[in-house]
N, C-alpha and C positions, 0 to 999 in steps of 0.2 A: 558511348560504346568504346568500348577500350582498341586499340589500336595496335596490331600484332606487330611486337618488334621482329627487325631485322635479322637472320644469324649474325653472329661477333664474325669477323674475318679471322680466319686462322694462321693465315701464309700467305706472304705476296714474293711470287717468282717472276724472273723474267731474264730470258737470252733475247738478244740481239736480232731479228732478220740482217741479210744483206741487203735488202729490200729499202734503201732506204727514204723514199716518197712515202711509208708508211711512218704514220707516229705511233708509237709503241701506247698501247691502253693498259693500266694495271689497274684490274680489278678483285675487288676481295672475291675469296674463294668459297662458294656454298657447298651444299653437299648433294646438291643435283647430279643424277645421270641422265644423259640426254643423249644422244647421237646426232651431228653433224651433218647441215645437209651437202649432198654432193660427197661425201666421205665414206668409207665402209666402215669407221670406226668407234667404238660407242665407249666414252668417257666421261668425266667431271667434269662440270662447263659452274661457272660463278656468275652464272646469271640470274638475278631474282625477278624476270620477269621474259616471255617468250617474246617480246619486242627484242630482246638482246639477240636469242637468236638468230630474228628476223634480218636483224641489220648485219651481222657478221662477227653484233663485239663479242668476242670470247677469251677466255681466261682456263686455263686445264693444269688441274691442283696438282701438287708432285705426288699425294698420293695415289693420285689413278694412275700415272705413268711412271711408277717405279722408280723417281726421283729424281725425273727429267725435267726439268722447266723447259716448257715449250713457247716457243714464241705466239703473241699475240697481235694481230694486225688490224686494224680501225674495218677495214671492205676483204672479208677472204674473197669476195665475188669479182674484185678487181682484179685480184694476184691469178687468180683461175682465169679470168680474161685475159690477160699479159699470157697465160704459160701456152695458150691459146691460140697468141697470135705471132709466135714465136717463127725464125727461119722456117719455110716449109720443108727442107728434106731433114728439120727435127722434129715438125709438129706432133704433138700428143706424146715424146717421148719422153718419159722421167728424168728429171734432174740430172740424178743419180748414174743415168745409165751413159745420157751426152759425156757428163765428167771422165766417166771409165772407159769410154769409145774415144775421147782425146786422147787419152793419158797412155790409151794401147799404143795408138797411133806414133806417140812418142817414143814407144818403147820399139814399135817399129824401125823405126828412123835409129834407135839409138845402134840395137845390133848393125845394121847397115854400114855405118860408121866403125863399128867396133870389128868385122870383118872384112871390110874390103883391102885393111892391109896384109891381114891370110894369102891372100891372092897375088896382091901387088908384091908382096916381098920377094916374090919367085923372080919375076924382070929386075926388081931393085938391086937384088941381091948380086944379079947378074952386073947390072949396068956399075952395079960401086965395087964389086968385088969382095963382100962379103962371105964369111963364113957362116956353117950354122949358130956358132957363139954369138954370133955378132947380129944375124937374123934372130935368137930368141932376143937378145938385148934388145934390139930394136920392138919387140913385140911385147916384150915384158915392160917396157916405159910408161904403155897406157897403165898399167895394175899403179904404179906409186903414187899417179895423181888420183888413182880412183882408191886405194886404202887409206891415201889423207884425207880424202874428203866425206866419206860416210862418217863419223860422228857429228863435224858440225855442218852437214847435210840432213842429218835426226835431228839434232837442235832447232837448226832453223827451220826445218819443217812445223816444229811445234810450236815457233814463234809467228811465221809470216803467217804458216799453210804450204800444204804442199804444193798449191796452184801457183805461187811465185816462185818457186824455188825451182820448181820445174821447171818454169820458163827461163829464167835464169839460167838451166843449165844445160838448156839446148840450145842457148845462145850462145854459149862460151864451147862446147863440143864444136858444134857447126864450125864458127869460124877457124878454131885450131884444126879443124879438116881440114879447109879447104887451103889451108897455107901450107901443108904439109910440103907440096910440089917445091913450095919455094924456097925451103929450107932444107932440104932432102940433104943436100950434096954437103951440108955443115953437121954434122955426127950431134955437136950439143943441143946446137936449134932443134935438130930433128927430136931428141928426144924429149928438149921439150915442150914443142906441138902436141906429142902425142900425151904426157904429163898433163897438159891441160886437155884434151881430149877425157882422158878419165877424171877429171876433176870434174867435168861438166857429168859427164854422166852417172860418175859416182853418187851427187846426191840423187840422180831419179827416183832408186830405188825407195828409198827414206821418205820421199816426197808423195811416192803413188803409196808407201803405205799408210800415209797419214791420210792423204785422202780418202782410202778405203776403210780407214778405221772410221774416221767420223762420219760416213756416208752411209756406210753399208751395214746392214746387219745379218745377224748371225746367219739365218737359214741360207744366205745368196751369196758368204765371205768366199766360198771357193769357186765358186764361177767367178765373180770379179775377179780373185789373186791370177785363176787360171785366164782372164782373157787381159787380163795387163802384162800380166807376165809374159802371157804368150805368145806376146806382142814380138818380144824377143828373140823365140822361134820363126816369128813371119819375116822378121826382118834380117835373119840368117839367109831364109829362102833367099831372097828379094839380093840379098848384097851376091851372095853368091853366084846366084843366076846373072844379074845384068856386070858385075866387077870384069869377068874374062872378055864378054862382049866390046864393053867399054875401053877395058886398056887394049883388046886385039885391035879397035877399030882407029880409037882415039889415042894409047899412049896412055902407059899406068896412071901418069898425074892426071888427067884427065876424071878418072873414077874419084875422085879427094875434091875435086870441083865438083863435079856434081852432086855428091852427095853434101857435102855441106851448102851447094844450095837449097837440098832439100827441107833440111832442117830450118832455116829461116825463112821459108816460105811456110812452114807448119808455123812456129809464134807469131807470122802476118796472121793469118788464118783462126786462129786460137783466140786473137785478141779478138775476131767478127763476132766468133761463137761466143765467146764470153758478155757479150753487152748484152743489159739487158735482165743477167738472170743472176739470180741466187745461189747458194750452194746447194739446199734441199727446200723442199716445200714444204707445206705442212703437213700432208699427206704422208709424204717421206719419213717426215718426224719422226711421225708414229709406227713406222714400218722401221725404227732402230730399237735394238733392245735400248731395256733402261736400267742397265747395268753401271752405268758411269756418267757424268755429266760431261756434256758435250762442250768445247770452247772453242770458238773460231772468233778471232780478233784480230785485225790489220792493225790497229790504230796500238801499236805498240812503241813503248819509250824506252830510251836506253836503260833506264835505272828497272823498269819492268823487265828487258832481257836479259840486266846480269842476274836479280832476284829468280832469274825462271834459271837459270845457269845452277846454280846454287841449289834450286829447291828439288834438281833433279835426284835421285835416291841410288845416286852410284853403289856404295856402299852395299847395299839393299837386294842390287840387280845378281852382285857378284856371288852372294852370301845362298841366292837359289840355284839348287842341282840343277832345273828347267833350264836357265839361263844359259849353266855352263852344256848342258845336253845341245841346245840350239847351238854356241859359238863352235863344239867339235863339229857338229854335223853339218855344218856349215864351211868350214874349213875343208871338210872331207869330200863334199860335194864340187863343192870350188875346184880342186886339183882335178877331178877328172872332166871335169865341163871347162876349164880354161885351157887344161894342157889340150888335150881333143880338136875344141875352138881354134888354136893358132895352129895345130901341126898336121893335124886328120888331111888337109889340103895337100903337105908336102909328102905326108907316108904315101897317099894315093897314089901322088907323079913318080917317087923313087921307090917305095917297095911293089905297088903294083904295076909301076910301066905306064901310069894312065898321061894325055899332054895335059897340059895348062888348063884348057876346056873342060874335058873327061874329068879330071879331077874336082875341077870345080861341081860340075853335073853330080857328079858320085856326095860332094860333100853334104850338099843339100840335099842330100836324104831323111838324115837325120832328125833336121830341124825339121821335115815333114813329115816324119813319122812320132814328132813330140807336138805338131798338132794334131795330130790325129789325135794321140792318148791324152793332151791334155783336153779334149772334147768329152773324152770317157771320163777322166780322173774326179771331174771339177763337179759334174751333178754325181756320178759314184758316193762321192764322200760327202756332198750336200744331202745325197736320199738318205744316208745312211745316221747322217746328226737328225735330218725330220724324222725319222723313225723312232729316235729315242735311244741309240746307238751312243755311249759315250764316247765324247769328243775327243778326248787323249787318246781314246782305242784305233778311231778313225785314223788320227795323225799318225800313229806307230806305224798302223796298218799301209798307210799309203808310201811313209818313207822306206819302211825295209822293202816294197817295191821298186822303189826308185836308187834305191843302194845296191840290194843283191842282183839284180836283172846286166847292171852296165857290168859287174863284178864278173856273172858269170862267161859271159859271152865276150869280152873281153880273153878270161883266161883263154876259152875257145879259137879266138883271133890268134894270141900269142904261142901259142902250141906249135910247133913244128907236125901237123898234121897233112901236110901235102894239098893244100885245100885250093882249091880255085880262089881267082880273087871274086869272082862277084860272091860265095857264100863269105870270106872275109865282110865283104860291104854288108853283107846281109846280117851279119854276126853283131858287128858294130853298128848299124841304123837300129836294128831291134832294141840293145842295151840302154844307145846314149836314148833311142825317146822313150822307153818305159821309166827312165832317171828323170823326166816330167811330173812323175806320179810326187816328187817334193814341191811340186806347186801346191796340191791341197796336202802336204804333213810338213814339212818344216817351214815353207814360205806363208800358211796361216797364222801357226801358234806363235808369233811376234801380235797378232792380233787379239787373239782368243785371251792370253796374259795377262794382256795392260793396254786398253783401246786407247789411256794416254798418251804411254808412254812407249805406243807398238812401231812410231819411227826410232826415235832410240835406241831401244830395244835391235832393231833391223840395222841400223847404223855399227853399233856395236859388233854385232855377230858379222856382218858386211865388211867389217873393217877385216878380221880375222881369215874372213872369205876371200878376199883378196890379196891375200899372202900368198894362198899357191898362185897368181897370176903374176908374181914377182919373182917367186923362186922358182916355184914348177916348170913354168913355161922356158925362162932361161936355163935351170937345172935339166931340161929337155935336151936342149941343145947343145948343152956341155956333154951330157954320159953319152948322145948321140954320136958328138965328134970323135968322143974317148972308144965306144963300144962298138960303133957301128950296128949296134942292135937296137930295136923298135921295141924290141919287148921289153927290154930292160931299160931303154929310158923313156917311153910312153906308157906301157902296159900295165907294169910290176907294180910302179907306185900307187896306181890310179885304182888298181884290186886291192892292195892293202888296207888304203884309206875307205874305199867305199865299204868293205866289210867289217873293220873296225869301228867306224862310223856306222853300223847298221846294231851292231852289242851298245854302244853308248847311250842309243837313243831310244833304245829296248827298254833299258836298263832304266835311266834318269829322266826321259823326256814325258812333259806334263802341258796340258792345255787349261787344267783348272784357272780361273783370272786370281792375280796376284794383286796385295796392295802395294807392294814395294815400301814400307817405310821401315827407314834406317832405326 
């Protein structure tokens, strides 16, 4: 009796787990569908016989997953055991979601540091005898270390991962806080402590988009961008609130110690959570679209990092309208969320009358009415891509929110209208947080473009972004000295750009995925 041959093997794929107590099984690919016990997922499995998936071995062709090679582990029942018996206050919580609950955390800490010298500068300014030129200069130092470092803070995102880079440069912020004290009274140290402050924190942003890009897929991109990013709004709260306390009780240097303890006590912390686990699961896997193949690789060589240097599609990036729509809108956005960031504290105390305290209290408004809306923003524009909503429309839709709103209420603020100061605060809290609504439209589509190349890409526009935190911010402080008006050197600039920047992105901006070759 004849003996029924085997199928021919068509394709043999295979990525990497982080996993690595598992030896990797490559098996040819059948044309079985099967679904996966323990899994809601039902795909290709290359098994020729139900022992296979008794035991866990599996293999999932790239044609059921849209060109994904998925990894393949000897016991999935192991790896489900380990995710199982993981820290209890992470137990049963995905991968995915621990990485993005770090990474907020980070971004918490990060504004923390990024404003407690809004605060500080009012004593500092006092104790050195500074002017307002010389208070923007001092605030505008962080912007040069944080516009050098977003590009090759993109690079190396795509080289290490964004999970080292990150840490990396909470190590390097941290510490240049916390020396701040000690360098204060020397003008060049000072500035740059704080040059390495934005250096560290410049790459974050590159770094949590990468994580996000290879983690997260499509339907969940805007709640992740909105709860890492928004990190940034908690940790405005958090600096502002506890900074006046700290320097009334302790002495402004005091606030630059603490917070840069904070920060290295998060990378103690970070490395506990980190043992142990993987990047995604397998589960996970399959919960990413299969629009792009996915790469995470430690084990990289120098002669592998200049070839990735190289293979990058500069050229390519410049040559798309989308591209250049993100770098304006980005820029535009910058100017009014960094001038705002460093001065909103001092208009408070000198145009409204408010002390040290009161000002501080008033500033954090803001940052808590852009958690609020970034609550609303992030499933708003998630329900509206599950519904079938195109995604460029969502993006437009959620930026010229986040542009017209600070635009208009601003000019409101700037008006010679006889206004109390709390409708003022009220004028400005409303603006700066609906200008959160750029978490789900400009701070996605770096993703939505090029899930490879979506640190890059952010690095890029990031770098651009961080121009008004060098000129803005100190250009503040100049037309302030010259003008003695608020309006004309906070106000003016910050409605121009935001409404310019709302035509740009009308106009040119796109979330279709690019291939980017030169």
């Amino acid at each position: 009796m004849a003996t029924a041959m085997a199928p021919r093997p068509s394709k043999l794929c295979f990525l990497p787990l982080q996993h690595a107590r598992y030896r990797p099984l490559l098996v040819p690919c059948a044309a079985a569908t099967t679904t996966l016990p323990h899994l809601n997922h039902r795909f290709r499995v290359s098994c020729s016989s139900d022992e296979k998936l008794k035991s866990g071995e599996v293999f999932v062709d790239r044609e059921a997953t849209g060109g994904v090679p998925v990894p393949v582990i000897d016991k999935i029942d192991k790896v489900e055991e380990e995710e199982k018996t993981g820290k209890w206050w992470l137990k049963g919580l995905p991968k995915r979601y621990k990485l993005i609950g770090a990474t907020s955390l980070a971004f918490v800490i990060c504004n923390m540091d990024k404003v407690n010298l809004s605060i500080a500068i009012i004593p500092m300014s006092h104790q050195f005898g500074w002017n307002s030129t010389t208070a923007g200069l001092v605030q505008s130092s962080f912007f040069w270390g944080y516009a050098l470092s977003q590009l090759p803070g993109g690079w190396l995102a795509k080289i290490f991962g964004g999970r080292k880079v990150l840490e990396v440069g909470v190590v390097i912020w941290s510490l240049a806080t916390a020396v701040v004290p000690v360098v204060a009274g020397f003008m060049p140290a000072l500035l740059l402590s704080r040059v390495l402050v934005g250096i560290g924190e410049g790459v974050s942003p590159s770094a949590a988009t990468d994580l996000i890009a290879r983690s997260i897929p499509l339907e969940e991109r805007s709640r992740a961008v909105a709860i890492v990013f928004g990190g940034l709004s908690i940790g405005s709260v958090l600096g502002l609130l506890l900074a006046p306390s700290i320097i009334q009780n302790f002495g402004w240097e005091s606030v630059f110690f603490a917070f840069g303890l904070v920060g290295i006590i998060w990378c103690l912390i970070f490395e506990l959570v980190k043992e142990g686990q993987s990047m995604v699961n397998i589960e996970e896997l399959f919960k990413i679209n299969g629009d792009v193949s996915l790469k995470e690789s430690s084990d990289t060589s120098l002669k592998e990092m200049g070839n990735s240097l190289k293979e990058v599609p500069w050229k390519a990036f410049f040559k798309s309208e989308a591209v250049w729509a993100m770098i304006y809108a980005h820029f535009c956005g910058s100017w009014g969320h960094y001038t705002c960031l460093a001065w909103l504290p001092t208009f408070f105390s000198e145009a409204l009358n408010l002390n040290l305290t009161e000002a501080a209290w008033v500033s954090i408004l803001p940052s808590l009415g852009s958690i609020l809306v970034t609550s609303i923003a992030a499933p708003f524009a998630d329900n509206l891509i599950s519904s079938g909503v195109e995604t460029t429309k969502v993006r437009k839709i959620c930026q010229t929110i986040a542009f017209v709103s600070p635009a208009t209420f601003m000019a409101l603020s700037s008006l010679d209208l006889g206004l109390p100061p709390w409708e003022i605060v009220a004028f400005l809290t409303s603006g700066l947080a609906l200008s959160s609504f750029a978490l789900s439209g400009l701070y996605c589509t770096h993703q939505d473009i090029s899930r490879e190349y979506a640190s890059i890409l952010l690095g890029i526009t990031n770098t651009v972004g961080a121009v008004p935190g060098i000129l803005g911010v100190a250009l503040t402080g100049y037309v302030l000295d010259s003008t003695h008006s608020w309006s004309l050197s906070l106000f003016a600039p910050s409605i121009f750009f935001y409404l310019t920047g709302t035509v740009v992105w009308l106009l040119f901006a796109s979330s279709k995925p690019q291939t980017f070759t030169d």
